[in-house]
SETOR-623176 format. One record per residue (C-alpha): x, z, y; residue number from 1. Coordinates in nm, 4 decimals. Example, Ala and Ser with C-alpha at 12.3 -4.5 7.8 and 13.67 -1.06 7.14 Angstrom:
node px 1.2300&pz 0.7800&py -0.4500&seq 1
node px 1.3670&pz 0.7140&py -0.1060&seq 2
% end
This chain:
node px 0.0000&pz 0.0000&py 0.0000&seq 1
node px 0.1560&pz -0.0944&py 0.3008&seq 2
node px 0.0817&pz 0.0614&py 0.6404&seq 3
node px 0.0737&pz -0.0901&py 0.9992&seq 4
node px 0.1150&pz 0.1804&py 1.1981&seq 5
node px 0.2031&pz 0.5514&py 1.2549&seq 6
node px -0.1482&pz 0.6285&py 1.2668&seq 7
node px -0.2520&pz 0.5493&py 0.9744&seq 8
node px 0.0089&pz 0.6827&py 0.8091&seq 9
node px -0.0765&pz 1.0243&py 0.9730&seq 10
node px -0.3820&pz 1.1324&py 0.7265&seq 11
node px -0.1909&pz 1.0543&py 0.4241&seq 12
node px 0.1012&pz 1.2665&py 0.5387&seq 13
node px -0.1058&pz 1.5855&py 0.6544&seq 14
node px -0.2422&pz 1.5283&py 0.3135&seq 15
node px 0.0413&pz 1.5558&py 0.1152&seq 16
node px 0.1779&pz 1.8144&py 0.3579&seq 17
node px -0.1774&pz 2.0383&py 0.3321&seq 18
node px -0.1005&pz 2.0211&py -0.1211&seq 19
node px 0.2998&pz 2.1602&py 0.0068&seq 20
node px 0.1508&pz 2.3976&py 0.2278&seq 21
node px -0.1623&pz 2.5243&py -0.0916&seq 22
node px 0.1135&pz 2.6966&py -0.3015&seq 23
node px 0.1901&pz 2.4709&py -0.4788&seq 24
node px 0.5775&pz 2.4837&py -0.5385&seq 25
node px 0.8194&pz 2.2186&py -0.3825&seq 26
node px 1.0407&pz 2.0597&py -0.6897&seq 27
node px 1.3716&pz 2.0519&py -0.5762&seq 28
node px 1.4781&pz 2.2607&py -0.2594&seq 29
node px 1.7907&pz 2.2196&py 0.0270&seq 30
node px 1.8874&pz 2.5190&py 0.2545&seq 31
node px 2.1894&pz 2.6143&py 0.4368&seq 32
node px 2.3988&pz 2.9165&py 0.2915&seq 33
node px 2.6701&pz 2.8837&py 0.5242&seq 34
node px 2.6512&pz 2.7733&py 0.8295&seq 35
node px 2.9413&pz 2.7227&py 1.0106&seq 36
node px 3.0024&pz 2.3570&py 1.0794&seq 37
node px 3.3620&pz 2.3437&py 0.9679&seq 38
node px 3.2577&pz 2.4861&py 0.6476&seq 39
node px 2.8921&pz 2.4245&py 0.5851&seq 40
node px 2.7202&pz 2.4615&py 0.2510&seq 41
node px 2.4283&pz 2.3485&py 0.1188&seq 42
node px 2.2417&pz 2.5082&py -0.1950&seq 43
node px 2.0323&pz 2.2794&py -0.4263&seq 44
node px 1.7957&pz 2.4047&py -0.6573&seq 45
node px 1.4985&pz 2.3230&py -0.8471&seq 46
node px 1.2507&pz 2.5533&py -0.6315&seq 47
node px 1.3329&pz 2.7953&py -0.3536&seq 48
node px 1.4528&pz 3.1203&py -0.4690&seq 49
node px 1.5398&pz 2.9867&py -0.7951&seq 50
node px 1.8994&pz 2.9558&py -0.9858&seq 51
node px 1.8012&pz 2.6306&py -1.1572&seq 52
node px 2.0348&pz 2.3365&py -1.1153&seq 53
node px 1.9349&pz 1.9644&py -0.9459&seq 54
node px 1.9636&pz 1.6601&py -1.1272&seq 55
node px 2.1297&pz 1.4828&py -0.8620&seq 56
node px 2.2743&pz 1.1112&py -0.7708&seq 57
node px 2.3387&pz 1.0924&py -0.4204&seq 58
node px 2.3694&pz 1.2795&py -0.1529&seq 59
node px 2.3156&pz 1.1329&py 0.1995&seq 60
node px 2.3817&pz 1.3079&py 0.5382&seq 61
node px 2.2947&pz 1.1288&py 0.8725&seq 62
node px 2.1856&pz 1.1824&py 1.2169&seq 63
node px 1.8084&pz 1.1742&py 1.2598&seq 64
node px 1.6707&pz 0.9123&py 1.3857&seq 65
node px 1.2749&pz 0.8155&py 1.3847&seq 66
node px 1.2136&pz 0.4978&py 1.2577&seq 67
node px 1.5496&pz 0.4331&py 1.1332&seq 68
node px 1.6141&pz 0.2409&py 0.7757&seq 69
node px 1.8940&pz 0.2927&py 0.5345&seq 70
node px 2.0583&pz -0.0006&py 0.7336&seq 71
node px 2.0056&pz 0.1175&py 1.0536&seq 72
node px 2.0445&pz 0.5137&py 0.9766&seq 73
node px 2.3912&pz 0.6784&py 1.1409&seq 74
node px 2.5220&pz 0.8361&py 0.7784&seq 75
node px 2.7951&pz 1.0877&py 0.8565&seq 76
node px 2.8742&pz 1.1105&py 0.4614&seq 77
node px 2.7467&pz 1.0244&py 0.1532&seq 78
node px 2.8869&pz 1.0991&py -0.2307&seq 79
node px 2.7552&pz 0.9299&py -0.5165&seq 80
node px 2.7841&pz 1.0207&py -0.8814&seq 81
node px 2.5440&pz 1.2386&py -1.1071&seq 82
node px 2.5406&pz 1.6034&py -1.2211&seq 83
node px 2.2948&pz 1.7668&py -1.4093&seq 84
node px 2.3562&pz 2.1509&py -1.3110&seq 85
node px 2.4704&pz 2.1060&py -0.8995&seq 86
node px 2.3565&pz 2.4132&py -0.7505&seq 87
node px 2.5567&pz 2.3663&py -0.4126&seq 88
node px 2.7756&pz 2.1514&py -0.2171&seq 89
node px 2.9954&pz 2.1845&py 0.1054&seq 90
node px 2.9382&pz 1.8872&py 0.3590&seq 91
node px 3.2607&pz 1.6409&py 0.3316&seq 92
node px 3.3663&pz 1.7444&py -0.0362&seq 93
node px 3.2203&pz 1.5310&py -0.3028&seq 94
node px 3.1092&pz 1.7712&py -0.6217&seq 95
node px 3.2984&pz 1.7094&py -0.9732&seq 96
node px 3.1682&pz 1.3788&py -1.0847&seq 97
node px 3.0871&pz 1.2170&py -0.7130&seq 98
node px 3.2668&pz 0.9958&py -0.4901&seq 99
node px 3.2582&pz 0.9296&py -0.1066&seq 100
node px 3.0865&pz 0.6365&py -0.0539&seq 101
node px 3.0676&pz 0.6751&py 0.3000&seq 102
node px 3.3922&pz 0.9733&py 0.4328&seq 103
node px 3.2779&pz 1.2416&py 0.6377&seq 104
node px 3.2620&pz 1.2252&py 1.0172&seq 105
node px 3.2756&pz 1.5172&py 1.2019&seq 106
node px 2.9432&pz 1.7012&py 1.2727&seq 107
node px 2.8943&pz 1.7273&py 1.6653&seq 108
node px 2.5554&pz 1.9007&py 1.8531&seq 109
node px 2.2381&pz 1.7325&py 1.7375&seq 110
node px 2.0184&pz 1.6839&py 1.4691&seq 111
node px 2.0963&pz 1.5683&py 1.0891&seq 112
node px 1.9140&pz 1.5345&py 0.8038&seq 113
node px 2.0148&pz 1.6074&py 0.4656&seq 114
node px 1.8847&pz 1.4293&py 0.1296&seq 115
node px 1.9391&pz 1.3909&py -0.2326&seq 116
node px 1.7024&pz 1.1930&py -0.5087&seq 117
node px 1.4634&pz 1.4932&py -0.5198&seq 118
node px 1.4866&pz 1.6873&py -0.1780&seq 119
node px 1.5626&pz 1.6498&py 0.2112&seq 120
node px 1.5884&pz 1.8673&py 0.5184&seq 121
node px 1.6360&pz 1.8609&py 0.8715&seq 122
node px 1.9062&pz 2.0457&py 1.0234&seq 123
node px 2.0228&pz 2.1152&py 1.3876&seq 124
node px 2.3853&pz 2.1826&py 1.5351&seq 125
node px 2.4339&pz 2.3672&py 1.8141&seq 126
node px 2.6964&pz 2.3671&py 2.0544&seq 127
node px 2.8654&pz 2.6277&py 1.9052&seq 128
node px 2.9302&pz 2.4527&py 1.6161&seq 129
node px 2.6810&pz 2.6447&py 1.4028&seq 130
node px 2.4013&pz 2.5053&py 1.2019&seq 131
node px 1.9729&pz 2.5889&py 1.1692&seq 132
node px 1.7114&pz 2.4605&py 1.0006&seq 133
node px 1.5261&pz 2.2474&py 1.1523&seq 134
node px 1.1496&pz 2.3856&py 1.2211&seq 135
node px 0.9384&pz 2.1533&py 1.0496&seq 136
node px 1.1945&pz 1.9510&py 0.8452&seq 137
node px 0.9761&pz 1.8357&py 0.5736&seq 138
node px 0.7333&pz 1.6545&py 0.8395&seq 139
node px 0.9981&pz 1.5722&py 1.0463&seq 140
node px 1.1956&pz 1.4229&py 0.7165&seq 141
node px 0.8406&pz 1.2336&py 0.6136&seq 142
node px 0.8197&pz 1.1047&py 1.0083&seq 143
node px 1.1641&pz 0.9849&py 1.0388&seq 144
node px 1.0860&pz 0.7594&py 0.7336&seq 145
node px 0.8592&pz 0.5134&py 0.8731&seq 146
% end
């Protein structure tokens, strides 16, 4: 189904975003567990809270952009490779088993999104070199798709 505008993408998204929002648990989950930019550090996990592993093939970090496509997206890194059992990963050092596909750039103030095959997030860097979640980072994630 294709879909010729924002708008009426918008009631398809607060639908999926009202089933996130009912309890039912997110598979796959990104948050910051350090967050100092010259040594930041993702966790990955199969749900929040929990010490199950991601499956993972890819994972992309780039400056967020609305609208952008995977051609025209900024990426600031990006390892591929696969791992069955990656429960976290520091920005700029590919996991055993990946590769850089893209080296890392340094990080400056601004807004970034993180992704792998089964979860994103939004993420913001201050200017003092420290990094947040972004409020909102699944919808922002979903908007900065189309």
């Amino acid at each position: 189904m294709a879909y010729r505008s924002k708008r009426q993408l918008l009631p398809v998204v607060l639908l999926a975003l009202a089933g996130l929002l009912s309890g039912c648990p997110l598979e796959h989950h990104i948050e910051i567990t350090s967050n100092r930019v010259d040594s930041l550090v993702f966790s990955v996990r199969r749900t929040r809270g929990s010490q199950r592993p991601s499956d993972t093939e890819r994972l992309i970090v780039a400056r967020c952009r609305a609208g952008a496509t995977d051609s025209t997206r900024e990426v600031m890194w990006q390892a591929r490779g696969r791992r069955r059992d990656l429960l976290s990963v520091r920005y700029g050092v590919a996991p055993d088993g990946f590769v850089d596909s893209v080296s890392a750039k340094p990080l400056g103030s601004g807004c970034y999104n993180i992704w792998t095959d089964h979860a994103a997030m939004n993420f913001i860097v201050d200017d003092t070199k420290y990094a947040k979640p972004e409020r909102w980072s699944l919808l922002a994630f979903l908007w900065s798709r189309f």
